[in-house]
Structure formats: structure tokens, C-alpha cells
C-alpha positions as CSV (number, residue, x, y, z in Angstrom):
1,X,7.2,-6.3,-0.5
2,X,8.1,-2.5,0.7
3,X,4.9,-0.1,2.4
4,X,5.0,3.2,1.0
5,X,1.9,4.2,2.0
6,X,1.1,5.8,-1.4
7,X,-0.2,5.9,-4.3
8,X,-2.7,3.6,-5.7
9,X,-0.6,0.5,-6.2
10,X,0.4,0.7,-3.0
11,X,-3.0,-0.2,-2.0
12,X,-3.3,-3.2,-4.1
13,X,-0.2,-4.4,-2.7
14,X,-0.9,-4.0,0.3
15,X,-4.2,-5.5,0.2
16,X,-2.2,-8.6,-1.8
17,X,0.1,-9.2,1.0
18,X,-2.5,-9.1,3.6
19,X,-4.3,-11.9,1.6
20,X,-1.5,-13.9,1.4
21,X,-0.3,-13.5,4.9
22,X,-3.7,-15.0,5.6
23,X,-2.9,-18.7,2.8
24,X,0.3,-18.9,4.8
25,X,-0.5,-17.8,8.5
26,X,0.4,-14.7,10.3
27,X,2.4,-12.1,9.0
28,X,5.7,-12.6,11.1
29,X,7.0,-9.3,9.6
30,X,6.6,-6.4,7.3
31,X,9.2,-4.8,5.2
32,X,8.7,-0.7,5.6
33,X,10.1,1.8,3.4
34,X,11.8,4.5,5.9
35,X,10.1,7.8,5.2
36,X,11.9,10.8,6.1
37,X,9.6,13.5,8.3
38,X,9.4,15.5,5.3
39,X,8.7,12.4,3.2
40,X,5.5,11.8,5.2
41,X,4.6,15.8,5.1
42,X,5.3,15.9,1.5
43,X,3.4,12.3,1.0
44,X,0.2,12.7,2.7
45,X,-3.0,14.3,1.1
46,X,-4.0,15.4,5.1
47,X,-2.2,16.0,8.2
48,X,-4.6,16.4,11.2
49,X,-4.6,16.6,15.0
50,X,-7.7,14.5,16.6
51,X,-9.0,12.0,18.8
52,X,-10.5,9.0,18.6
53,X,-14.3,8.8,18.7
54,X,-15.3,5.3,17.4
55,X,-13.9,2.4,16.2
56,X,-15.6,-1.2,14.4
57,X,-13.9,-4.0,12.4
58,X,-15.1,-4.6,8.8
59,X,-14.2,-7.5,6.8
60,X,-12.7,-6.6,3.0
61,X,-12.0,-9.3,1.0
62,X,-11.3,-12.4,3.8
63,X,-9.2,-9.4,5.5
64,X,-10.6,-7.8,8.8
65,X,-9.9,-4.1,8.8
66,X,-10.4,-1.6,11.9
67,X,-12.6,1.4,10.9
68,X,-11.6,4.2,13.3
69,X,-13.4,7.4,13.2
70,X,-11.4,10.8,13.8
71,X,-12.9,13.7,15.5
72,X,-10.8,16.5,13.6
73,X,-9.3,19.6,16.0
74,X,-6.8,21.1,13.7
75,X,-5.7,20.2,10.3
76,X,-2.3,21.5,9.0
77,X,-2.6,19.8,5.2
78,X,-5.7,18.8,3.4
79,X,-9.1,20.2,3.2
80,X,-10.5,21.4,6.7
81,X,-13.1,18.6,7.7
82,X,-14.7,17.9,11.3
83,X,-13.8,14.1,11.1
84,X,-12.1,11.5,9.3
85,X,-12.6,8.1,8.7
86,X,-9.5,6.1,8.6
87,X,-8.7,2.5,8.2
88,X,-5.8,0.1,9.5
89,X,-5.6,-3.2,8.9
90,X,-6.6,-6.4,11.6
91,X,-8.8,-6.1,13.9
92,X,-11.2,-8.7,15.6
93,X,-15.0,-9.9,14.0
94,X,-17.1,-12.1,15.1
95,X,-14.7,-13.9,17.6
96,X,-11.8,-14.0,14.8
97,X,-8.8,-11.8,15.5
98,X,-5.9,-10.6,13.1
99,X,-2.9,-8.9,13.2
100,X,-0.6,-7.5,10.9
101,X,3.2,-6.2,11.9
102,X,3.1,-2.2,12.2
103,X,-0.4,-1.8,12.0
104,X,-0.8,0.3,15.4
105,X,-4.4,-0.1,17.5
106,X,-6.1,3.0,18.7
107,X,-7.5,3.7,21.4
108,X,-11.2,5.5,21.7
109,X,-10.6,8.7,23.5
110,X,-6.9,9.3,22.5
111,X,-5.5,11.9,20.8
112,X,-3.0,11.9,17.8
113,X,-1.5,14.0,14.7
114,X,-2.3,11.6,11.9
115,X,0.1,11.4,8.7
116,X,-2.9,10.4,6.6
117,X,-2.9,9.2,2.8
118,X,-6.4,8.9,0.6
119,X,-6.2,6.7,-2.1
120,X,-7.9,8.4,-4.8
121,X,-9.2,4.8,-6.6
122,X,-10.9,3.9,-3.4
123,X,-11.6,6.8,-1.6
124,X,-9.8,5.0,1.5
125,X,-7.7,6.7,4.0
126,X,-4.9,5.1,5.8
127,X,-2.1,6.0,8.2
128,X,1.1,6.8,5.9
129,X,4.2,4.4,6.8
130,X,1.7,2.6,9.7
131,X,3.3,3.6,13.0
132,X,5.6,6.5,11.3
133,X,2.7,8.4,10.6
134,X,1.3,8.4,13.9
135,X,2.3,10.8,16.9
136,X,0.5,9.9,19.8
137,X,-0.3,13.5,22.1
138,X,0.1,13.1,25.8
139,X,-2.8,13.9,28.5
140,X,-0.5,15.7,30.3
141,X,-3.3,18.7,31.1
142,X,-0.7,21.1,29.5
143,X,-1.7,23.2,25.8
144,X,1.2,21.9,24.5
145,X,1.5,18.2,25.1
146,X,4.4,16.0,24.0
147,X,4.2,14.5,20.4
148,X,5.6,10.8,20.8
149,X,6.3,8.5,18.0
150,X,7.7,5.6,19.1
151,X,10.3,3.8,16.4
152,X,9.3,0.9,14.4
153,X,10.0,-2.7,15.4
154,X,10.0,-3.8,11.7
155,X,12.7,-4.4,9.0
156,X,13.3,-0.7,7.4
157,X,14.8,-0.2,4.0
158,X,16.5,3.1,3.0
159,X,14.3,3.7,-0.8
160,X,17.6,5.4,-2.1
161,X,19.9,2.1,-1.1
162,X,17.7,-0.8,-0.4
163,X,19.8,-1.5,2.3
164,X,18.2,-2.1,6.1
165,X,18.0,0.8,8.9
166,X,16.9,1.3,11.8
167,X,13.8,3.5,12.8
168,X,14.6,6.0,15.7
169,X,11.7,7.3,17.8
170,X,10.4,10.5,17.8
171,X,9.6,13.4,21.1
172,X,9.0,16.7,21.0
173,X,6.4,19.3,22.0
174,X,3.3,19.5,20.1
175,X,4.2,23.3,18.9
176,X,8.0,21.9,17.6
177,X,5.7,19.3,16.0
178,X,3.9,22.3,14.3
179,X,6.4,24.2,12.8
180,X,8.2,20.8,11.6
181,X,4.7,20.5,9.5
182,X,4.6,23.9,8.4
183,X,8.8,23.9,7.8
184,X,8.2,20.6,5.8
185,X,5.2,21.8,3.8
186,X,7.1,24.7,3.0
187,X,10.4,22.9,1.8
188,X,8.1,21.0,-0.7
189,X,5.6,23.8,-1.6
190,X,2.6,22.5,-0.8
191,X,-0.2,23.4,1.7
């Protein structure tokens, strides 16, 4: 099974494998479909900058999900909002813990530019990709922190080939990281 981290059969196949990878143990791996910066620009229905404000596990269907809230500070795609709720799968509730390969933990306090993807049948938001979507801002004191994406430990497939890649980390400044956004939204008209 292949993460796109769109569209609404995505999240029923997600949600699928999740409930398998509980029958059969712990998910050991996830396959991940690479996406391309401008794949996850074009991709997501919002792009925000935030921090962390509050986080609680919720269990959906014999799956426990982490609830984080998003305290919004810019937004460079999607309707202007002063938080999001997002949602990534494992978590710990009521003394049980799971974990699911790629899904990334958050931290309360930290601060991030969020690929982000609503599914419209739900009304859910996730993290586009997992950890591709996610570029975690430095508290380095300076207005224009470094934008760090770190690559992705799990199998990669190339959509266009099928065939395996590797993920390659990501560093820049958070003002390259801007005009990426804006360069990408403009490549695929839409803002």
C-alpha cells in the first residue's frame, strides 16, 4: 500500500492498513509515495507556519490517533484561520501505546510549516506525505530560523516508475522556505 496523503481514498486506505497493522502486530514499515516539493505545495488544501499548543490521543476505530492542536502564525495556502486541528496516527491511551512508521510526534511548544491535507468526506486534517510535509523551525532567536526536514527512513516509491528512492533531507532558511511556497503555488496556479 503507497501514502499519498490525498484524496479521500487515501484516507480509507490508510485507516485500512492501520487496522490491519494492529490483526498482525506492529507496522514494521510503510511504503510512501515520494512527493516532489511542488507535489506537496500543489497537493495540500493549507500550508501554515505554527506551533504546537495541545496535544491528546483519541481512539478511532481500535486505532489510537494523536490530536494536535496548531496555533496558526502565517498561512501561505488555504483559508487564513488562528488554529488548526490536525491529526497523526499512534499515540498512547489509557496505558496502551502505538506506533506507526513515519508518523512524526510533536512536541507542545514547537514550531513547524505544516504541508496539511483536509479530507473533504471527513473534515480531518493530516500531515501530507507524514514526515515530508513537516519542516520543523529552529529556536535559534533569529527572524529567520532554519526550515529542517529531515529525510524519511521508510521505503519510497517514485509514482511515475514504482521503483524504490531514497528520500534526501531538507535545510534552508525560513524566507528560502517562503519563496519555494510561493514559487511552487505559482508553478501550479493556485493560492
Amino acid at each position: 500500500m503507497v501514502f499519498r496523503g490525498n484524496g479521500d481514498a487515501c484516507y480509507s486506505g490508510v485507516k485500512r492498513l492501520f487496522m490491519l497493522a494492529l490483526l498482525f502486530g506492529s507496522l514494521q514499515g510503510a511504503t510512501l509515495e515520494r512527493l516532489s516539493f511542488d507535489d506537496l505545495a500543489a497537493k495540500s488544501t493549507a500550508i501554515v507556519r505554527g506551533k504546537v499548543t495541545d496535544a491528546w490521543p483519541a481512539m478511532t476505530g481500535g486505532v489510537i490517533y494523536t490530536h494536535y492542536k496548531i496555533r496558526v502564525a502565517e498561512t501561505f495556502k488555504g483559508t487564513v484561520q488562528s488554529s488548526v486541528e490536525i491529526m497523526v496516527p499512534g499515540g498512547t491511551l489509557n496505558g496502551v501505546q502505538q506506533t506507526f512508521a513515519g508518523s512524526p510526534t510533536l512536541n507542545s511548544g514547537d514550531d513547524f510549516v505544516l504541508f496539511l491535507w483536509t479530507s473533504k468526506s471527513s473534515g480531518i486534517t493530516w500531515i501530507m506525505g507524514l514526515t515530508q510535509g513537516l519542516f520543523n523551525l529552529s529556536s535559534d532567536g533569529t527572524s529567520d530560523p532554519a526550515a529542517v526536514r529531515p529525510a524519511s527512513r521508510e521505503l519510497m516509491l517514485d509514482a511515475a516508475t514504482g521503483k524504490q528512492v531514497k528520500d534526501t533531507a531538507m535545510n534552508m532558511r525560513l524566507s528560502q522556505l517562503r519563496s519555494r511556497i510561493a514559487a511552487s503555488l505559482s508553478k501550479a496556479g493556485a493560492q
